[in-house]
Every structure is written in structure tokens, then in C-alpha cells.
MIFIMAR-641833 format. One record per residue (C-alpha): x, y, z. Coordinates in steps of 0.001 Angstrom, whole numbers, plus 500000, padded with zeros to 6 digits. Example, Ala and Ser with C-alpha at 12.3 -4.5 7.8 and 13.67 -1.06 7.14 Angstrom:
BEGIN
<site px="512300" py="495500" pz="507800"/>
<site px="513670" py="498940" pz="507140"/>
//
This chain:
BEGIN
<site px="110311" py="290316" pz="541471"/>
<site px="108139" py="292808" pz="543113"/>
<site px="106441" py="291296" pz="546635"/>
<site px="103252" py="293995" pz="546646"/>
<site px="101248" py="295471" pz="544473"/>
<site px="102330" py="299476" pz="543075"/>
<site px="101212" py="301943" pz="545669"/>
<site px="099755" py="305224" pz="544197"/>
<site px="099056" py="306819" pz="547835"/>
<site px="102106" py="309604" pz="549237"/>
<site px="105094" py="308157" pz="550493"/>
<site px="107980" py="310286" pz="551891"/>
<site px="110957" py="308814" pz="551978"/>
<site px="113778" py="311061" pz="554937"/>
<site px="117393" py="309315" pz="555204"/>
<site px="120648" py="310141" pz="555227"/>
<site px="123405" py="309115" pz="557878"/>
<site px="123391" py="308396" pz="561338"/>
<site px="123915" py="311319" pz="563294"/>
<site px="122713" py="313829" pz="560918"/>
<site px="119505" py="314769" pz="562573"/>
<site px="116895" py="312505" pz="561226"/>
<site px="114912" py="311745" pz="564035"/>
<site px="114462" py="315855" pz="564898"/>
<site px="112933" py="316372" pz="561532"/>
<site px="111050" py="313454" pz="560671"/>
<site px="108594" py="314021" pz="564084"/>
<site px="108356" py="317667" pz="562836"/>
<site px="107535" py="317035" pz="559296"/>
<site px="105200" py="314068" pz="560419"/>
<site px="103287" py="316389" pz="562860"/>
<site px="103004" py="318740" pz="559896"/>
<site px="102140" py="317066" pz="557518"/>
<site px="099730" py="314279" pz="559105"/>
<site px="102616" py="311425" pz="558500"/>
<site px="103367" py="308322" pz="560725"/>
<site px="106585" py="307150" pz="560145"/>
<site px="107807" py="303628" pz="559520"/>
<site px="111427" py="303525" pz="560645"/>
<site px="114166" py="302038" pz="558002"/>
<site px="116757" py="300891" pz="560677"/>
<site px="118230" py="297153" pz="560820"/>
<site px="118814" py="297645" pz="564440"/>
<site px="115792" py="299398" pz="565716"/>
<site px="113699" py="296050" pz="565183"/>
<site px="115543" py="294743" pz="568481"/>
<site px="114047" py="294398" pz="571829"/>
<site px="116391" py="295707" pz="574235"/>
<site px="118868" py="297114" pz="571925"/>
<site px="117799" py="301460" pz="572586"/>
<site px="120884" py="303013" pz="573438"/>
<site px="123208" py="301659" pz="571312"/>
<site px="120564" py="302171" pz="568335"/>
<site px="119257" py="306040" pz="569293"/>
<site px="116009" py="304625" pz="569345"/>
<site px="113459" py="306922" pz="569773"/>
<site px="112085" py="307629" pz="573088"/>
<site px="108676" py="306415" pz="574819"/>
<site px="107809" py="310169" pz="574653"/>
<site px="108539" py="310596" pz="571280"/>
<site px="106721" py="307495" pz="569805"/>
<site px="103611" py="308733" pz="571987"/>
<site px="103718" py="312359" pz="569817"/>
<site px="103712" py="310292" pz="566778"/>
<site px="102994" py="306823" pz="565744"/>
<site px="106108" py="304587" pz="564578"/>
<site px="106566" py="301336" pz="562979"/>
<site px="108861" py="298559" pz="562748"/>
<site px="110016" py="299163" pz="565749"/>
<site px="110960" py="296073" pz="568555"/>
<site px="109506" py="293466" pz="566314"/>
<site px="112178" py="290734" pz="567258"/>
<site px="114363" py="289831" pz="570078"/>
<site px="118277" py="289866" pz="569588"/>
<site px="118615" py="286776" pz="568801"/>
<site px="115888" py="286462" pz="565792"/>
<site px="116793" py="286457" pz="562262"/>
<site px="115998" py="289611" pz="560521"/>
<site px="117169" py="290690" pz="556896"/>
<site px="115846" py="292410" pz="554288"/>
<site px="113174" py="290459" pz="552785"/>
<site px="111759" py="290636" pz="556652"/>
<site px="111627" py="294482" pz="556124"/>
<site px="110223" py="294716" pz="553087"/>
<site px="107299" py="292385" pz="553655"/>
<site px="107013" py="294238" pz="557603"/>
<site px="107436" py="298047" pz="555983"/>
<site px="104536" py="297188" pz="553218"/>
<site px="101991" py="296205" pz="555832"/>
<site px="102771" py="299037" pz="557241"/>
<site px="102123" py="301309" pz="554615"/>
<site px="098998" py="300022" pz="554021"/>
<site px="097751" py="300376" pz="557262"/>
<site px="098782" py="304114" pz="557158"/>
<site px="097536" py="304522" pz="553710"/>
<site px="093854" py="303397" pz="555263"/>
<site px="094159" py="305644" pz="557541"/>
<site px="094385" py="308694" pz="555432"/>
<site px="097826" py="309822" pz="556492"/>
<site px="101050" py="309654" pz="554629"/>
<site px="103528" py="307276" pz="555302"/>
<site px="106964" py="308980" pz="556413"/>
<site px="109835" py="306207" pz="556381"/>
<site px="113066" py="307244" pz="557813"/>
<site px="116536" py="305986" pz="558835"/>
<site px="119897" py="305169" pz="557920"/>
<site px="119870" py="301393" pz="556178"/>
<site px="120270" py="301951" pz="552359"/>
<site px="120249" py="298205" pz="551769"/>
<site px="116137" py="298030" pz="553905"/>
<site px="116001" py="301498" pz="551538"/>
<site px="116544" py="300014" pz="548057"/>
<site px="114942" py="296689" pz="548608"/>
<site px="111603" py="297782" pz="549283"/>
<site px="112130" py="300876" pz="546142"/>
<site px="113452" py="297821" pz="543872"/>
<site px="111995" py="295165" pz="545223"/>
<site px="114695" py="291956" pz="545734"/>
<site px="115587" py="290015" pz="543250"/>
<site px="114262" py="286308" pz="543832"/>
<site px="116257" py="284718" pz="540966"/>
<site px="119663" py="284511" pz="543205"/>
<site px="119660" py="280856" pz="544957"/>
<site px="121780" py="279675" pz="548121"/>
<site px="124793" py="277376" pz="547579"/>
<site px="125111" py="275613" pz="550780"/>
<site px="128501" py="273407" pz="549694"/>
<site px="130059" py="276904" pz="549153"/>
<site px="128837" py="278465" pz="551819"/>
<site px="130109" py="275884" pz="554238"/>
<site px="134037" py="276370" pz="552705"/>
<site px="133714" py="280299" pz="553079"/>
<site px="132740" py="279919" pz="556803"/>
<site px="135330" py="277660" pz="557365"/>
<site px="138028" py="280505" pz="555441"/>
<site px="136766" py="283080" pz="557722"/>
<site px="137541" py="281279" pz="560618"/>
<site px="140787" py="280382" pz="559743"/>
<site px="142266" py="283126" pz="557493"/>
<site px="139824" py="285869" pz="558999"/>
<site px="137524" py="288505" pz="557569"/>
<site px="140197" py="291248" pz="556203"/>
<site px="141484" py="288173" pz="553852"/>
<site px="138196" py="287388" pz="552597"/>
<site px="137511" py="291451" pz="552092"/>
<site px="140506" py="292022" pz="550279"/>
<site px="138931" py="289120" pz="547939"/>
<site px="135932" py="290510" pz="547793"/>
<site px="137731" py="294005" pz="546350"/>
<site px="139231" py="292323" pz="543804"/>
<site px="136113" py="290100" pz="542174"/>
<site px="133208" py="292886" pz="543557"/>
<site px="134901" py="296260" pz="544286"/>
<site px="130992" py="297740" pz="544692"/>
<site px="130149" py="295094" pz="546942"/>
<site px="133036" py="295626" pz="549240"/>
<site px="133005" py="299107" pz="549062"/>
<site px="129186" py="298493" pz="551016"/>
<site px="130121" py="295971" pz="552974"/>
<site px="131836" py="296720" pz="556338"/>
<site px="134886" py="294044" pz="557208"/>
<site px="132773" py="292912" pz="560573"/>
<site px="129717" py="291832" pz="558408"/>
<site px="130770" py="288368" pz="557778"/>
<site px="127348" py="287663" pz="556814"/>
<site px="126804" py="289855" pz="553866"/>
<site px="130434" py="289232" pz="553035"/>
<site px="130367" py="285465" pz="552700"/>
<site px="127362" py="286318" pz="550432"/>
<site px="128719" py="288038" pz="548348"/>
<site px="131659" py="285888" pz="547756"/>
<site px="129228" py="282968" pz="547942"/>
<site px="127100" py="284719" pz="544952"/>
<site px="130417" py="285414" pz="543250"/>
<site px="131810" py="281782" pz="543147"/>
<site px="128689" py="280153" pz="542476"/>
<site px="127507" py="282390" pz="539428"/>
<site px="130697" py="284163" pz="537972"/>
<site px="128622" py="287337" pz="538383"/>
<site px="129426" py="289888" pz="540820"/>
<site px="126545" py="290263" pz="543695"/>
<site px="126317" py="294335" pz="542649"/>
<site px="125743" py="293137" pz="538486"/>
<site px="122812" py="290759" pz="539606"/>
<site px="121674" py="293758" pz="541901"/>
<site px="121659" py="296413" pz="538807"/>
<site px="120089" py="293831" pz="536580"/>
<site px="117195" py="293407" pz="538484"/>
<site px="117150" py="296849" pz="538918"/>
<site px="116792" py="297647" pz="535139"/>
<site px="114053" py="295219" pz="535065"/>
<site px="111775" py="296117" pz="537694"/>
<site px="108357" py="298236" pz="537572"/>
<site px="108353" py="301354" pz="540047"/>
<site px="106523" py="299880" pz="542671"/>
<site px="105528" py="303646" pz="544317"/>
<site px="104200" py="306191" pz="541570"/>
<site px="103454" py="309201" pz="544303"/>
<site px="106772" py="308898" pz="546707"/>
<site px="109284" py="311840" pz="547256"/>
<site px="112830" py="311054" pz="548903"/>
<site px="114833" py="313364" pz="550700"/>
<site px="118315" py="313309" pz="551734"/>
<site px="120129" py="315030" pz="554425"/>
<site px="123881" py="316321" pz="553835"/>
<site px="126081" py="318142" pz="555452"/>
<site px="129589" py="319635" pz="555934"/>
<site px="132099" py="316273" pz="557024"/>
<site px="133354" py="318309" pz="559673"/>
<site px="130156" py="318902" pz="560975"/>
<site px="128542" py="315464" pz="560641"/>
<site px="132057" py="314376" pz="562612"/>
<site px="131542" py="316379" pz="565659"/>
<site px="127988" py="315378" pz="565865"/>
<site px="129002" py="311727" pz="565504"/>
<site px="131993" py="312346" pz="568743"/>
<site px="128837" py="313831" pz="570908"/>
<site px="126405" py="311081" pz="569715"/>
<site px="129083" py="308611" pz="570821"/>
<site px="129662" py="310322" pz="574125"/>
<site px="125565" py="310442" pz="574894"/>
<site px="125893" py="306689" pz="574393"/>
<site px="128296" py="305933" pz="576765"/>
<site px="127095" py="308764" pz="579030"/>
<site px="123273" py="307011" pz="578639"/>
<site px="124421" py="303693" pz="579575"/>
<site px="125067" py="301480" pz="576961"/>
<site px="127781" py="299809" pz="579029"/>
<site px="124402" py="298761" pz="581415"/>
<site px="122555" py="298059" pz="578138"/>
<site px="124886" py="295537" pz="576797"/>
<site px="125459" py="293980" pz="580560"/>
<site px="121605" py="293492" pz="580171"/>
<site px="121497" py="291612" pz="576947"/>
<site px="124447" py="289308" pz="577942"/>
<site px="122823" py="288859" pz="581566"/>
<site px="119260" py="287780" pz="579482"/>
<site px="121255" py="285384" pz="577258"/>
<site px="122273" py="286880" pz="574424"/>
<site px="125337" py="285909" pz="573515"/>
<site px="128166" py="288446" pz="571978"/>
<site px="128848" py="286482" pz="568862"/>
<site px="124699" py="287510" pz="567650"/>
<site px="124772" py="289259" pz="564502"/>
<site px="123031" py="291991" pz="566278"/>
<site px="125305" py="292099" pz="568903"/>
<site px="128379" py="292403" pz="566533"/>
<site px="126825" py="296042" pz="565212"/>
<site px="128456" py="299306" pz="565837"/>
<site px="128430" py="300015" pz="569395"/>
<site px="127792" py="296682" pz="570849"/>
<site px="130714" py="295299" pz="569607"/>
<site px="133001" py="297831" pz="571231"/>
<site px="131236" py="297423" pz="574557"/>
<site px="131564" py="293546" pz="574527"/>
<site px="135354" py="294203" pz="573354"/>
<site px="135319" py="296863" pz="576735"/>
<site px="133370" py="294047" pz="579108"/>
<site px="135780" py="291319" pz="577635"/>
<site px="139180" py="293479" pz="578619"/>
<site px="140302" py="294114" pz="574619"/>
<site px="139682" py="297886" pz="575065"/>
<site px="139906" py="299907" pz="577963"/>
<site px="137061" py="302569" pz="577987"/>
<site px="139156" py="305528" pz="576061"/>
<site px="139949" py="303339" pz="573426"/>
<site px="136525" py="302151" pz="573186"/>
<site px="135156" py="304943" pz="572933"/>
<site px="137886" py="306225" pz="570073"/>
<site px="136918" py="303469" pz="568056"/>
<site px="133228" py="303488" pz="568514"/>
<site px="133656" py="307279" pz="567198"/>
<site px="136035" py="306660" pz="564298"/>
<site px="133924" py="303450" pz="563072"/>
<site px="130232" py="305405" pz="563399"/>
<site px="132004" py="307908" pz="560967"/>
<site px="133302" py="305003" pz="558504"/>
<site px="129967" py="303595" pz="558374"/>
<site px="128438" py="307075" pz="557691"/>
<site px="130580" py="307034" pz="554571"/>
<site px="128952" py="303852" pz="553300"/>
<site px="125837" py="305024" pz="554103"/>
<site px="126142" py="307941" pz="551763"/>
<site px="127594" py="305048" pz="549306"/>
<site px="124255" py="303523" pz="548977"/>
<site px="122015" py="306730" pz="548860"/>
<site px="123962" py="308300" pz="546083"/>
<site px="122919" py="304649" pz="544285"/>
<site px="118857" py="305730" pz="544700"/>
<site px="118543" py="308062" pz="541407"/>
<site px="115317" py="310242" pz="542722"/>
<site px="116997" py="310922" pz="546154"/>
<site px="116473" py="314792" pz="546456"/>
<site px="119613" py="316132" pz="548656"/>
<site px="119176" py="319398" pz="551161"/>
<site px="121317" py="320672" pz="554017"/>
<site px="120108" py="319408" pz="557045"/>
<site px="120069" py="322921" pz="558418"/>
<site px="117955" py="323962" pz="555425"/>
<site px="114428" py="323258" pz="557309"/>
<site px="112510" py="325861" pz="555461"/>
<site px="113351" py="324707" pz="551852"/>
<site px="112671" py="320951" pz="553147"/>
<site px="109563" py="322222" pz="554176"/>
<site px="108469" py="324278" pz="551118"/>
<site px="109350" py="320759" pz="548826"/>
<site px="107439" py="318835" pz="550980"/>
<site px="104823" py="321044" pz="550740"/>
<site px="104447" py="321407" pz="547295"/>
<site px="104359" py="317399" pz="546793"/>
<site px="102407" py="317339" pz="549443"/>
<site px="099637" py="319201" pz="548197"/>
<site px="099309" py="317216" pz="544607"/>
<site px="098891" py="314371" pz="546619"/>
<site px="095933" py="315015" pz="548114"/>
<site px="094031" py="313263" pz="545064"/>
<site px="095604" py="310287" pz="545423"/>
<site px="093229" py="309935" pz="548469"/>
//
């Protein structure tokens, strides 16, 4: 069911994968076109967590206002229906403003559950729940993924091997209903009401190769920026390596560095090679959003020109 009333006022929606150059051209587009931008990142809610997320800086947030940004501490719970209900405030607060709200980022699941609106009718089966957890600790997450492939290939497909969260989930909606978590997903889908009549999406693409090397310097400018320091921080304030947001990409290969797994090189190998698997499941769950408008990231001018266009029949929705 749909938490908020439709919106009629602009909304432009900028994603596409991490590394691709999203933060660049959302401040340019919002400065240009009178946006502020409400940021679509699970990680970028965190206190304390900048590095390892490419937060944007101080400076940059002073240029142009952003939202949703260090609204819990590590170790809060923070999930979708959080971002949803968070991201809609914030709309509206832009919307009485008389600018246009710009959301941007990388999480397709935030994405799709504030387009679709989340579907309420899926309950929690504690009993189950409690014997999945207990699997995963003994038989360990790769057994439990392979399961997951065979009952819910889309849901696996989506769901990284180090989320046991959304993986016991899944299984957990599986065994309890008979109906793979992706079926219950699309049949919600097909009976929702567009909850934004006056939105454009964009996507960003671009050449593999290209996306690649910009993930490899990324991953250097962490390491190179401190994130070592970061994540020496979080564990010297309490925060314990086993937090969900402490198992995302990039703090879990410096706790695996701190705790003697890795030595730096190979830290920094896999922190590359897994940024560059999760960019593939990122562009998993954009190709799912059926409006999403795709354009080279290079392509600035034609991005422009779109925006423009929309842009300017939307001025009498205000």
C-alpha cells in the first residue's frame, strides 16, 4: 500500500552505479535547475561512516542543500520503510519551498520502494526466522545462497552473499508463503497507483571498462583518504564489526585488514573486485524501474537539454 499521498510537484530522479559520477552531476544539475537533492544511499544515513561511503563533503553540502544524510548512528536500524517515510518528508519540505526535489544515489531497493511503495501484506515468521539464523551459522551464507538460486533466482541474483539479512528474508518469505519474495514484489507492483505523476528518472551508463577503472581509483582514494583511520574510529567509539553497517563494502575489508585476514594488497584487491560486483547488481535493479531514461554519463549536454525540456512543463505544477 502506498504510505503518502500522489505528488504532482517535479521530481528528478539521477542514479546509476557507484562510481559513475553521480555526485559531479547531481550538484550541477541542482544548481541549474533550482533542485535540492535528497540522497538515495543506505549507507550515507550513518554518522561517522564518510569515507568508506563517498559522502559528500562539508563544502559541497554548503553549495547545495542535501537530505537524508547522518540521520542515525551505526548501530541504528535503518531499512527501507525508514527511507521511504524519511525521503517523503523530505520532498515535501522541498516542494514548499518552490524548488524541485533531485534524489540521487546508488540503492535500487530505497529507489523502487518509495516509486512502488512497499507492500504491507508480507508478515514476519519469527519460528522460521529463528531456524534460518541458526543454518547460517552453522552451514554459512554461500549454502543458504545457493538455496536461495534455486527457489528465487531474481532474489539472489539482488542479493549479495554477505547480506545475511535480506537473504534470510527472502528464504524466510519463501518457506513461509510458497511464493518467491520477487512474485510478491511484482504483484504489488501491478497493483499499485503511481504515487509521482510529474517525476523524470535518469540513468547513468557507461563503457564496463571505463566504470572499472574508475571503481580501482575510487578504491585507491579510499584507502589513500583514510578509511583504515575511519573504521579504527568506529570500533574505538563502540561499534562493533559484526553491525550490519559495518559488514558493507569497504568496512568489511578494513575490519578483515585490522583483524589480520587480509594484508593491505589483498584488501585492497578485493575491495576493488567486490565494488565492481555490486555495480552489476546495481544495474540489476535499475533495468527493473520501466521509466528509467538511460544517457552516457559523459553525455552532459543531452542530460541537460532532457532535463530542460521536463523542466520547463513543470513549472505549472507550482
Amino acid at each position: 500500500m502506498n504510505l503518502m499521498p500522489p505528488i504532482d510537484k517535479p521530481v528528478l530522479v539521477l542514479v546509476g552505479p557507484t562510481a559513475i559520477g553521480k555526485t559531479e552531476l547531481s550538484l550541477r544539475l541542482a544548481e541549474q535547475f533550482g533542485c535540492e537533492i535528497v540522497s538515495v544511499d543506505s549507507m550515507q544515513v550513518y554518522r561517522f561512516m564518510d569515507i568508506g561511503t563517498a559522502k559528500v563533503s562539508t563544502e559541497e553540502r554548503a553549495r547545495i542543500p542535501h537530505h537524508l544524510i547522518d540521520l542515525v548512528n551505526p548501530d541504528q536500524e535503518y531499512d527501507a520503510a525508514c527511507f521511504v517515510r524519511d525521503a517523503s518528508t523530505a520532498i515535501k519540505k522541498i516542494h514548499e519551498k518552490g524548488r524541485v526535489a533531485l534524489l540521487t544515489g546508488g540503492t535500487g531497493l530505497y529507489l523502487r520502494a518509495l516509486l512502488d511503495g512497499l507492500s504491507s501484506g508480507i508478515g514476519h515468521f519469527p519460528a522460521i526466522r529463528e531456524q534460518l539464523q541458526q543454518r547460517l551459522t552453522r552451514d554459512g551464507a554461500e549454502k543458504l545462497h545457493e538455496e536461495l538460486l534455486q527457489c528465487d533466482r531474481i532474489s539472489a541474483e539482488r542479493i549479495h552473499i554477505n547480506d545475511s539479512h535480506r537473504l534470510l528474508r527472502a528464504l524466510e518469505i519463501y518457506q513461509a508463503t510458497g511464493k518467491p519474495w520477487s512474485e510478491h514484489i511484482l504483484d504489488h507492483k501491478q497493483q499499485k497507483t503511481p504515487r509521482f505523476s510529474n517525476i523524470l528518472q535518469i540513468g547513468l551508463t557507461c563503457d564496463r571498462t571505463l566504470l572499472y577503472q574508475r571503481i580501482d581509483r575510487r578504491t585507491s582514494l579510499m584507502l589513500d583518504s583514510g578509511l583504515e583511520q575511519e573504521v579504527k574510529g568506529l570500533i574505538a567509539r563502540g561499534y562493533s564489526p559484526e553491525l550490519k553497517s559495518m559488514q558493507a563494502i569497504g568496512y568489511r575489508h578494513m575490519n578483515n585488514y585490522l583483524q589480520g585476514t587480509w594484508d593491505m594488497e589483498e584488501t585492497e584487491r578485493l575491495l576493488a573486485r567486490d565494488t565492481r560486483r555490486y555495480a552489476k547488481r546495481q544495474y540489476t535493479w535499475f533495468a527493473a524501474i520501466p521509466d528509467l531514461e538511460w544517457f552516457d554519463v559523459q553525455d552532459h549536454p543531452l542530460i541537460i537539454k532532457r532535463i530542460d525540456s521536463w523542466n520547463q512543463s513543470s513549472y505549472q505544477s507550482f
